[in-house]
Structure formats: structure tokens, C-alpha cells
ZAZA-616283 format. One record per residue (C-alpha): x, y, z. Coordinates in steps of 0.05 Angstrom, whole numbers, padded with zeros to 5 digits, always signed. Example, Ala and Ser with C-alpha at 12.3 -4.5 7.8 and 13.67 -1.06 7.14 Angstrom:
REM ZAZA-616283
+00246-00090+00156+00273-00021+00143
END
This chain:
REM ZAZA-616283
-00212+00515-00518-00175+00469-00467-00166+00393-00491-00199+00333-00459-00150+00297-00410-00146+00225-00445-00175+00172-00402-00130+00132-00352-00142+00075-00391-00110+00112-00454-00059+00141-00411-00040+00075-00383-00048+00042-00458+00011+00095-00477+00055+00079-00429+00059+00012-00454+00064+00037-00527+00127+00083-00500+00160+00016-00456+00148-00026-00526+00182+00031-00569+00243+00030-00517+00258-00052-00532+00271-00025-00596+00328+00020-00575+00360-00014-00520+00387-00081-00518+00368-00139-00479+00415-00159-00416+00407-00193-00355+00446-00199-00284+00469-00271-00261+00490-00286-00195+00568-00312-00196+00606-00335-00133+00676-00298-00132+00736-00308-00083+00756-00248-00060+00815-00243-00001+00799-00318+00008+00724-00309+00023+00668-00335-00018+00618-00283-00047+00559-00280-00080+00557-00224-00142+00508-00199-00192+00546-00206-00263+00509-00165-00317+00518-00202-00380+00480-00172-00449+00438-00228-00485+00487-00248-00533+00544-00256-00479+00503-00293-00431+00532-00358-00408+00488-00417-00447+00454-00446-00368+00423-00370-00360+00408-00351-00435+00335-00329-00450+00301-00306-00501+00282-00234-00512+00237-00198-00560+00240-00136-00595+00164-00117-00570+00111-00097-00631+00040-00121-00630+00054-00157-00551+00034-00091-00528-00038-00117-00545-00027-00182-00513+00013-00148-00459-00058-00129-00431-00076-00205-00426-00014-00222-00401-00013-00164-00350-00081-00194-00325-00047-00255-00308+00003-00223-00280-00033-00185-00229-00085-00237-00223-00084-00238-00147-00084-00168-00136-00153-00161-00183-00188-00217-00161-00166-00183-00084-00202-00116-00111-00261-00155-00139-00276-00196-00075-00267-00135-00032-00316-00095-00072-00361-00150-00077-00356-00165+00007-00365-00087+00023-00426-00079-00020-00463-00136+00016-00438-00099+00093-00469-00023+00047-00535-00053+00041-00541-00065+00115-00527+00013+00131-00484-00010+00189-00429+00037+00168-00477+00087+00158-00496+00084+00224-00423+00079+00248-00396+00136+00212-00457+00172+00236-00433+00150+00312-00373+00167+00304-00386+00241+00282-00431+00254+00327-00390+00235+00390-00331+00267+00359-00366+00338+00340-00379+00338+00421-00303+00350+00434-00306+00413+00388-00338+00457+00450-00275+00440+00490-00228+00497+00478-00161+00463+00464-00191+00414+00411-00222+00477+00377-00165+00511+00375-00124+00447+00338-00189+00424+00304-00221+00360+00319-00215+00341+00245-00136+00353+00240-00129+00304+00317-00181+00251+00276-00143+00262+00215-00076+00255+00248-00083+00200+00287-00110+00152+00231-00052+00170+00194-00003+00162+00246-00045+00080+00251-00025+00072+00180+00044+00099+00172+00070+00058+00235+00043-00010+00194+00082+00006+00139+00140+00022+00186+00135-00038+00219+00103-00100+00167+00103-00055+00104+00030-00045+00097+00013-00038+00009-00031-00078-00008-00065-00081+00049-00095-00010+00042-00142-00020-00018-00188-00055+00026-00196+00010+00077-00205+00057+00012-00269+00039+00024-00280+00053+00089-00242+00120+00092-00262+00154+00027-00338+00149+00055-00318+00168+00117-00273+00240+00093-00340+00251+00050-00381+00249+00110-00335+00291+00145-00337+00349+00088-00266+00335+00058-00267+00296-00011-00233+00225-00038-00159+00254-00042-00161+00265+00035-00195+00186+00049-00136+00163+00002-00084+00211+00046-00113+00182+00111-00090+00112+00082-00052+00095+00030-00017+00162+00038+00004+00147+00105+00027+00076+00103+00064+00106+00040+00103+00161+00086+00111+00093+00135+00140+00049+00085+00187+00102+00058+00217+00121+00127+00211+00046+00149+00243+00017+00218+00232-00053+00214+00197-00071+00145+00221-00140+00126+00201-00126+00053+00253-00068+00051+00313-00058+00099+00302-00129+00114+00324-00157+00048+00366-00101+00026+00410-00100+00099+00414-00178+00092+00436-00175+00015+00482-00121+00042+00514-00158+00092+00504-00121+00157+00461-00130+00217+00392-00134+00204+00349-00079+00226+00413-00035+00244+00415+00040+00241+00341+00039+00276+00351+00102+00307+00369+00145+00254+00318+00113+00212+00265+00126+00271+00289+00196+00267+00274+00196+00191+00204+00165+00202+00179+00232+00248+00214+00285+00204+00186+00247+00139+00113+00238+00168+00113+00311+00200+00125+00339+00120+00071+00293+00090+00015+00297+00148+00026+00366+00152+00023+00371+00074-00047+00338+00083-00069+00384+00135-00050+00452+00094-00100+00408+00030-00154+00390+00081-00159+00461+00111-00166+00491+00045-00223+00438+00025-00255+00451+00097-00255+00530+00071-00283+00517+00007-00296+00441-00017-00310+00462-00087-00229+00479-00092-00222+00402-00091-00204+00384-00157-00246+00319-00142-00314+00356-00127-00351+00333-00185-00333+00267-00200-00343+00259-00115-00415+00269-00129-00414+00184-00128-00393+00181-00063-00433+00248-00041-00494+00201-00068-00476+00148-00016-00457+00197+00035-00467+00166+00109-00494+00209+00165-00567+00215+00146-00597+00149+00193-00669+00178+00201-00701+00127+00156-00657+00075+00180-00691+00014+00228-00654-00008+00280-00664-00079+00298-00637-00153+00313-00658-00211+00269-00658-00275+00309-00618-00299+00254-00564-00256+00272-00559-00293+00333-00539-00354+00306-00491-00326+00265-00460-00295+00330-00453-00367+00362-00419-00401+00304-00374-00345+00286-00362-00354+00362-00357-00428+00359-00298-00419+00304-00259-00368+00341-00257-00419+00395-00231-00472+00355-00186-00429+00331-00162-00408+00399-00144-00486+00421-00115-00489+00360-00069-00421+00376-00066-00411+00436-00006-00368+00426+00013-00332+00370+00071-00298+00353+00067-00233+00312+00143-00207+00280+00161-00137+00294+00208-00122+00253+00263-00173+00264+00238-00175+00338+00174-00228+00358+00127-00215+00406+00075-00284+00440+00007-00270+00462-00056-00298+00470-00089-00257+00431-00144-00315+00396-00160-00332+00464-00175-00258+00494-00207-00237+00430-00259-00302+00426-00267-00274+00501-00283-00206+00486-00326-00225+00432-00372-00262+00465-00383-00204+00512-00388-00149+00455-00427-00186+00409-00471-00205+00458-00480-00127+00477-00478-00103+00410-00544-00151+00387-00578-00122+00445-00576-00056+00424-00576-00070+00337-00551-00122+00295-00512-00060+00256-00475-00046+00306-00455-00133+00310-00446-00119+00236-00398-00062+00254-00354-00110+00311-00364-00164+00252-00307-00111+00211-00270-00086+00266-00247-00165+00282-00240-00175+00206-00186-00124+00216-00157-00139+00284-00143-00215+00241-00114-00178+00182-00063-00147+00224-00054-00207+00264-00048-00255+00205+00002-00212+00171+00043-00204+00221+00034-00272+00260+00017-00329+00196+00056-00297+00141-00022-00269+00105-00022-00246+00041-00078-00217-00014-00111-00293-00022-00123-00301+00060-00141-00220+00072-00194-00234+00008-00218-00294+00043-00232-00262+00103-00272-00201+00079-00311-00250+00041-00329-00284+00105-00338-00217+00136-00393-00198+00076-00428-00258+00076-00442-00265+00153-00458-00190+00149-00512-00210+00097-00543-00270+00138-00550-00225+00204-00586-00178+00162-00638-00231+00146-00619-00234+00065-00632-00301+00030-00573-00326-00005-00600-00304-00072-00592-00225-00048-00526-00237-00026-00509-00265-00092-00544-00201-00121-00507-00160-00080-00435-00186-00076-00441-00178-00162-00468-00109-00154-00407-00096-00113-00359-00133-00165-00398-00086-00218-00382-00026-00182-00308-00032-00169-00303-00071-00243-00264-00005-00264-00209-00011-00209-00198-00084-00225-00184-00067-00300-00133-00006-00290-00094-00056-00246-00095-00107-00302-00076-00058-00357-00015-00032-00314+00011-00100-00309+00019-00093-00384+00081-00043-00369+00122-00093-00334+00106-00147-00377+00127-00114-00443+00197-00091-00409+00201-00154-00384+00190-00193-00444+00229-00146-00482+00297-00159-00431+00314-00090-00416+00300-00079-00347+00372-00112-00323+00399-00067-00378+00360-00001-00352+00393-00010-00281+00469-00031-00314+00457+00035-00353+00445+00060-00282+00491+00041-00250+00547+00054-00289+00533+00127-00288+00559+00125-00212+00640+00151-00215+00687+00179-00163+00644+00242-00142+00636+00255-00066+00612+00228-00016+00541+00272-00015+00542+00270-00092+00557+00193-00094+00505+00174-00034+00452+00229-00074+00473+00197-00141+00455+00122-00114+00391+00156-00088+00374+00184-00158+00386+00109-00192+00337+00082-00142+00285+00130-00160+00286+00119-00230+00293+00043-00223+00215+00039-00181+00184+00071-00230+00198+00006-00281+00208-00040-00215+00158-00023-00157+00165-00083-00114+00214-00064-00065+00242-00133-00052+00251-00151-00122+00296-00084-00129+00325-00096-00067+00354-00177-00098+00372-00141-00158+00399-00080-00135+00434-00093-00069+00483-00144-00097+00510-00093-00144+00501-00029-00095+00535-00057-00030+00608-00073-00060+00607-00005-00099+00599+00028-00035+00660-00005-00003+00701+00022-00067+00678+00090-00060+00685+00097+00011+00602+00101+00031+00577+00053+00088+00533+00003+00062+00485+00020+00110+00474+00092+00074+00472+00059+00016+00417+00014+00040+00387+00089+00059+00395+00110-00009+00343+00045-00026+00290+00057+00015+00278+00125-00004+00287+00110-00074+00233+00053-00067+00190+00094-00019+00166+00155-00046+00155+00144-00118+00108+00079-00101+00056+00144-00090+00063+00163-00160+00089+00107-00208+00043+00086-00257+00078+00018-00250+00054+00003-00175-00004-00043-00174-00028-00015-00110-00030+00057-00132-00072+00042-00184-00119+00000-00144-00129+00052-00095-00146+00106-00140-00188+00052-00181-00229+00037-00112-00228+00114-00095-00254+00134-00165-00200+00186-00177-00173+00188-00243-00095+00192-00252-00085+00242-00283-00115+00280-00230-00081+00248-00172-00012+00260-00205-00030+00336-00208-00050+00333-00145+00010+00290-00107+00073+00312-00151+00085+00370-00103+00085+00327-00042+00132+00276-00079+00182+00331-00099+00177+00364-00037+00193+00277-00002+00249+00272-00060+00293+00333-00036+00269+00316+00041+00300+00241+00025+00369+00267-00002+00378+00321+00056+00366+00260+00102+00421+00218+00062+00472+00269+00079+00481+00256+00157+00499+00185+00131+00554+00206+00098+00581+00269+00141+00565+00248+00223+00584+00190+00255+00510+00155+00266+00495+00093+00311+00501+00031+00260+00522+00071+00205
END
């Protein structure tokens, strides 16, 4: 008789139990930034000093953890605070926008116009699916390229899981169209500021340098991983009961989108007024921004894109109230999306403003449907209620960090690390630095926080061994990339597969092939760095 898979919850809950039972084993240490002199320049290093040697204006006090792993749980809610009360607002904004069927009726409209191409014989022959599938991923992996796209993908989870339902696939492929892709992105990066553009500036060399190998690395790594999707969606399209997420899909098979028979179309003159003010405030804040100018990268780029989009809006909303307000409802979340892009890359948006605006989104969705502001109360908690589980797992893996924080032996984990790099070869030592960074994201997923910590202490080594810092900066953003899809430490995974209902244990039996198969793919990448004479390397 096989044994029940433990619950993520208990899963997560013994990971924290395992992190507490390693503060007992390995002592507490921290790096300090010293300025040295060396050949009559100034420079900034990372010291690593254990607790007891610590100089007395950077001592701290560490724990040995025992019963904190219960109030880790508290403390991890804190922690992540922004990131649940992101998920919870979200939920809540999308349920109100479910009630009015208007992505019902726009996955429906999409299909349908779609499923026309498949009499044309070239899109047979490659599949209309794979060219929808394709292209959505190719959206998402060039935003984590470019403004490292993480967080940001919870709030499409819902849009895309429904969506790969509706199509006949199951939640793993909405998650691949996604989070997946702006994983592949983030890992083969160009320009993300979050990434290269810390670790190249900690390292000392030009920022953004080495962009065309690294563009070179972006197509090879998003070929593997799209085309690892498309082999996993074709054998789903053959037989959708060989997803290992057919049963507990039957929630979103319940809500499944396509079926608009029973569905009224109409225009509440309500729905009107909302179009004029929502109007009226993308005017004011056109005069207020007039120009705006969005980072690329370390390039910037002006337009007037508040102006031309209050513009356009006034035209489409007027045409889209003439035919159904779901449809306004439906240009109401494609501008909610145009600003998250444009805020993140233009005002510096995080979590709190994106949350904001797809509040804003759901509630004027709600009014143009006519609901009093009772049943949008009613609804925005059923949709808190519903994603209530993703919220939690979020909070729980914020535990993990907080118990080897508290305990002080994350600086001592990566000294431990690091130490273990000698005078191999070039391939071994570049491979080697690789290998630290892996380990190091699964107890420190934020990439810029392991970039400050890391980079200090990686950069110089390099010069003593003989590897450009630049392949060392390589060596970082693979080993920050392609474990974020599988780290039980990463806030966003967990968020993702909270919102997409899939339970982890699951997704990691699903994804570790695809992360072994990125792993090897990353070090045979590393090597040109060290063996051909590359452009910034």
C-alpha cells in the first residue's frame, strides 16, 4: 500500500524543523564590509568574522533555534507580509472581475478566433496551440530578461491557468506559460537590474557588459525549457488524464470558461460613468506625465505613452460599451496590465502599487456590472477565501529564512562555501563557483541580496585564480536563476503554486527534470567564458 504524500504545509513545517536542527551544528558568523588598501587603491571587502570574533560595532546576537521554529511561522508572516497581503488583494480583485464572466467571454473569444487558423495548413502542421503557447512564453521570458519579472507573475496565474484549462492542457502548463517563462528569462537575463545589475556593479566592470553572449544564452536557454513544455503539453493534448494534476484540476475544470450560452450580454448605464471618470483620471495623469521614461536595462527609453493610451481609451472603451460592458471589463485588465509594465519599468512599482491597481481594476469591474457595494464586499472576501491557502504557504515558508536567520548561519553556510573553491581549472573553478551559487538560493532566493553578499567575496577570488569577473558574474546568474523554479525558500514559487492549486510535492516531481536538465545546460554555457575570447568577457 503506497503512503500518503504529507501535506505542503507539513512538508514546508519540516523544512523549518531540519534549518532549526542545523543552528545546532554550525556556528553563527557573519560578513562585514572592511575598506582595504591594496596597490594604493581603496577597496571595499566582505570580511567573514564568526560571532565570537566579530568586531564589538557589528556583533549580534544569535540563537541556537528550539521552540522559534513555532514562532518562526509568525515571524515568517511578517516577514513576507507584502507578498501575502499582494496574493490576498489579487484574489480578492479577480473574484469580483469572475463574477462578471468577462473573462469567460474573453477566453471564449479568443479560442474561437484562434481555432479558425487551424484549417490553414502551415499552422496545422506546427499546431496553433504550440504558436499560442510559444508566444506567451516568449512575452514573459523577455520581462524577466529585461526588468526581472517574479513577483509580478502571481497575479497572471490567474488568468493563464483558466485559460490552459480551457484550452484542454491542465495547471502545470498555465504555470509554464508564466512563471515558467519569466523564470527561463530571469535566468538567462540581458539587462535585469536585480541581477547582473548589482552583481556587475559589486564586481566592478561595466554594467550590462557581455550582452551578447548573454543574449546568446537567453535563446539556447529558452529553446531547452519552451521546448521542454511543448514535449509536456503534447503528451497532455494526447491524453489529459497523464497530467499528474487531472484530479485536483477538477476546481478549475468547475470554473472552466468557454461555455457563454447562458451568458447576457449587455451595458449598464452605470458602466458608462465609470468609463468617463476612469477617463477623467488617465487624463490627469497624462498632464501630470506627459513623458515617461521606462529603463531598459541600463538603457532609458521617453514616450508619451499616458497621453496615447488616455487617447486610445477613449476610443476603445467607447467601442467596447457599445458592443458589452464585458468586453469594457476586459480593456478595464488589459490597461491594468499595460500600467504594471509601465510602472515597473518607468516609477520604480513594486507589490504595494501592482496590488493597488488590481484593486482598482476589481472594484470598477464590479460597479460597471451594476453590483451594490455590499456584493463587491461579498465578493472581494469570497475571493480572499479562495486564495486563503496560497497566502498561508507563503507565510509558512518565510519561517525557513527566519529560523537561519535568527540562528546566524547563513554568512557561515556561504564561508563554508566558499572556502571549498582551491586551485582547480579554469572549467572546474568557473563550474565550482556555479555549484556554490546553486546551493546558496536555495537558503537565499533574492538574487540581489546574494548578489551584495556574494559578489564582494566572488569578484577578487576570480582575479587570483585567473577567471574574468565577468564569468564569474555568469556563474551568479545561473546559480540564482534556475533553482528560484524549485526552492522551497522562494516566496514567489510558492505563491504561484498556492494561486495555481498545485501541491509541491507534485510540482517538484514534475519540474526536477527540467531543472537538472537547466543545471548541466548552465555549466556547458559557463565554459565558453573561460575557453574563447567573448566580447566583454
Amino acid at each position: 500500500m503506497l503512503k500518503k504524500v504529507p501535506h505542503t504545509y507539513v512538508i514546508v513545517f519540516s523544512i523549518v524543523v531540519i534549518a532549526a536542527i542545523l543552528t545546532w551544528f554550525i556556528p553563527p558568523g557573519k560578513y562585514v564590509e572592511e575598506e582595504t588598501v591594496i596597490d594604493g587603491k581603496k577597496q571595499t571587502q566582505m570580511i567573514f568574522y564568526y560571532e565570537d570574533e566579530l568586531p564589538e560595532e557589528h556583533e549580534f546576537e544569535s540563537q541556537v533555534q528550539t521552540w522559534q521554529v513555532f514562532s518562526s511561522l509568525f515571524n515568517g508572516f511578517v516577514k513576507q507580509a507584502n507578498i501575502i497581503v499582494f496574493i490576498l488583494m489579487i484574489g480578492g480583485a479577480f473574484w469580483i472581475m469572475n463574477q462578471s464572466k468577462a473573462i469567460d467571454v474573453g477566453i471564449f473569444a479568443f479560442l474561437r478566433h484562434t481555432r479558425r487558423f487551424e484549417n490553414n495548413r502551415f499552422m496545422k502542421r506546427i499546431g496553433i496551440d504550440n504558436i499560442i503557447i510559444v508566444l506567451i512564453m516568449m512575452m514573459f521570458s523577455f520581462f524577466g530578461a529585461i526588468f526581472g519579472m517574479a513577483e509580478e507573475t502571481i497575479a497572471f496565474i490567474i488568468i493563464l491557468v483558466p485559460l490552459a484549462i480551457s484550452m484542454g492542457y491542465d495547471s502545470i502548463t498555465g504555470v509554464c506559460m508564466v512563471f515558467i517563462a519569466a523564470q527561463l528569462g530571469f535566468a538567462g537575463a540581458m539587462l535585469n537590474p536585480f541581477t547582473i545589475g548589482i552583481a556587475q556593479g559589486l564586481a566592478d566592470i561595466p554594467l550590462f557588459s557581455g550582452l551578447e553572449y548573454r543574449f546568446f544564452c537567453w535563446i539556447i536557454v529558452n529553446i531547452v525549457g519552451i521546448t521542454f513544455v511543448l514535449r509536456y503539453v503534447a503528451k497532455i493534448r494526447k491524453n489529459p488524464k497523464a497530467s499528474i494534476m487531472y484530479d485536483d484540476d477538477s476546481y478549475w475544470r468547475e470554473r472552466k470558461a468557454g461555455d457563454v450560452k447562458d451568458i447576457t450580454y449587455y451595458t449598464p448605464k452605470i458602466a458608462w460613468l465609470v468609463y468617463g471618470l476612469v477617463l477623467v483620471v488617465l487624463t490627469v495623469f497624462s498632464v501630470l506625465h506627459p513623458v515617461s521614461t521606462l529603463e531598459i536595462g541600463h538603457a532609458s527609453i521617453s514616450v508619451i505613452i499616458l497621453p496615447v493610451s488616455a487617447v486610445l481609451f477613449a476610443l476603445l472603451g467607447y467601442f467596447t460599451l457599445k458592443k458589452t460592458v464585458h468586453y469594457f471589463i476586459l480593456l478595464l485588465l488589459g490597461y491594468t496590465i499595460l500600467f504594471l509594465i509601465v510602472g515597473v519599468m518607468g516609477y520604480d512599482w513594486y507589490v504595494m502599487e501592482i496590488a493597488t491597481l488590481f484593486l482598482g481594476m476589481g472594484i470598477a469591474a464590479g460597479i460597471s456590472v451594476n453590483k451594490s457595494a455590499n456584493d463587491i464586499a461579498d465578493s472581494f472576501l469570497e475571493g480572499v477565501k479562495d486564495i486563503m491557502t496560497a497566502a498561508v504557504i507563503v507565510g509558512l515558508a518565510g519561517g525557513i529564512i527566519v529560523i537561519l536567520e535568527d540562528g546566524g548561519i547563513i554568512d557561515t553556510i556561504l564561508y563554508g562555501l566558499s572556502r571549498s573553491l582551491g586551485q582547480f581549472g579554469d572549467v572546474a573553478s568557473v563550474g565550482t563557483m556555479y555549484v556554490i551559487q546553486t546551493i546558496i538560493n536555495i537558503v537565499i532566493p533574492s538574487g540581489s541580496a546574494k548578489a551584495a553578499i556574494t559578489m564582494p567575496i566572488m569578484a577578487p577570488f576570480s582575479d587570483l585564480i585567473g577567471i574574468s569577473r565577468q564569468a564569474t558574474v555568469m556563474a551568479f546568474q545561473f546559480g540564482d536563476g534556475f533553482t528560484n523554479m524549485i526552492t522551497p525558500t522562494s516566496g514567489v514559487l510558492i505563491a504561484v503554486l498556492g494561486v495555481a492549486r498545485i501541491p509541491f510535492h507534485k510540482w517538484v516531481k514534475w519540474i526536477w527534470p527540467l531543472i537538472a536538465i537547466l543545471v548541466l545546460l548552465g555549466f556547458l554555457l559557463l565554459i565558453p567564458t573561460v575557453t574563447m575570447d567573448l566580447s566583454g568577457f
